[in-house]
Structure formats: C-alpha cells, structure tokens
C-alpha positions as CSV (number, residue, x, y, z in Angstrom):
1,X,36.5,71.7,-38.3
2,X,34.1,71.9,-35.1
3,X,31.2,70.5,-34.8
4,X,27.8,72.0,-32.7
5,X,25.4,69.1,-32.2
6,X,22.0,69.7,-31.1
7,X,19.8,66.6,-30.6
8,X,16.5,65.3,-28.8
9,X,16.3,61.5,-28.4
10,X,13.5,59.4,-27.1
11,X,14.6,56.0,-25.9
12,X,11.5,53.1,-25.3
13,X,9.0,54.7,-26.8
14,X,6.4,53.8,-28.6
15,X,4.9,56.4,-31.8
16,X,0.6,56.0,-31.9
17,X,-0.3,57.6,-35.2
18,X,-4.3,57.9,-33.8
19,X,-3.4,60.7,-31.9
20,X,-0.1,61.6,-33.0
21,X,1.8,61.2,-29.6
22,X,5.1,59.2,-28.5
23,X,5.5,57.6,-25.3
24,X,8.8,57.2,-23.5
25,X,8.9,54.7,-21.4
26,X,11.7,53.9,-18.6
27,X,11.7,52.7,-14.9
28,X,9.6,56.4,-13.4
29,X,7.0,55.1,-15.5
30,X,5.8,57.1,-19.2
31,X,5.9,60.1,-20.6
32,X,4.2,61.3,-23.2
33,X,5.0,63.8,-25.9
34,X,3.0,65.3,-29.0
35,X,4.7,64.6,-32.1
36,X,3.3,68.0,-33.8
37,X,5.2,69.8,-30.9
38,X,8.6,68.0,-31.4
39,X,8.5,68.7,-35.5
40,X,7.5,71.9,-34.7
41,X,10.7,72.9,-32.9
42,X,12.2,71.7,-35.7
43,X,10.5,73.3,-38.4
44,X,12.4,75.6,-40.7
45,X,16.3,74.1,-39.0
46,X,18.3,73.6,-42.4
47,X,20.3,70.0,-42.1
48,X,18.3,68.4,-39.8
49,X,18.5,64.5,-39.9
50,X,16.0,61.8,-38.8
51,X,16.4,58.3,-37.7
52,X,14.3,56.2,-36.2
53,X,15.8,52.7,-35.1
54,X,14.4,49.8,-33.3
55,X,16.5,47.7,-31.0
56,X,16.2,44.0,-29.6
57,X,18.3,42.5,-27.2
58,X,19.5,38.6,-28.9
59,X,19.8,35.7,-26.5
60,X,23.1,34.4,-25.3
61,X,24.5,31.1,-27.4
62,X,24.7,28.1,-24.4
63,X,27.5,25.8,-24.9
C-alpha cells in the first residue's frame, strides 16, 4: 500500500507558552514561528500525529 507523508518539523527549538511562539534555532541564527498558526494549518486534517521529543548528545566512555 503507498504511503503520502506530509510533515513540518522544527529542529532546536525552544516552545514559550507566554506568548505561544517556537523558536528554531540553527547556525543563520532563529526563527520564530506562532504556534496558533502551525495548529491552525492543521486544524480539521483527520490522522494527524504529534510528537514532540527532546534530544541530548551523551559523552564518549575514555578508556
């Protein structure tokens, strides 16, 4: 069966709840986005999935 995929993705960003916004950050410097604006794209898509994941890097074992 195929498969149509339609995503946004946001990588080093940082979600502030006192004015709903995200900022993107990266080595241009930020963006930032309105988080009202991105659900509102959304709103009314059947299916949609969320995830929102944090990653850190570990440090190398010496020996």
């Amino acid at each position: 069966m195929a498969v149509r995929e339609q995503r946004e993705v946001y990588s080093h960003a940082t979600i502030d709840c006192s004015d709903m916004t995200l900022t993107e950050y990266d080595v241009n410097g930020a963006r930032t986005y309105d988080i009202k604006e991105i659900l509102e794209r959304w709103a009314g898509v059947p299916n949609i999935e969320i995830e929102i994941r944090q990653s850190t890097l570990l440090p190398a074992e010496e020996g």
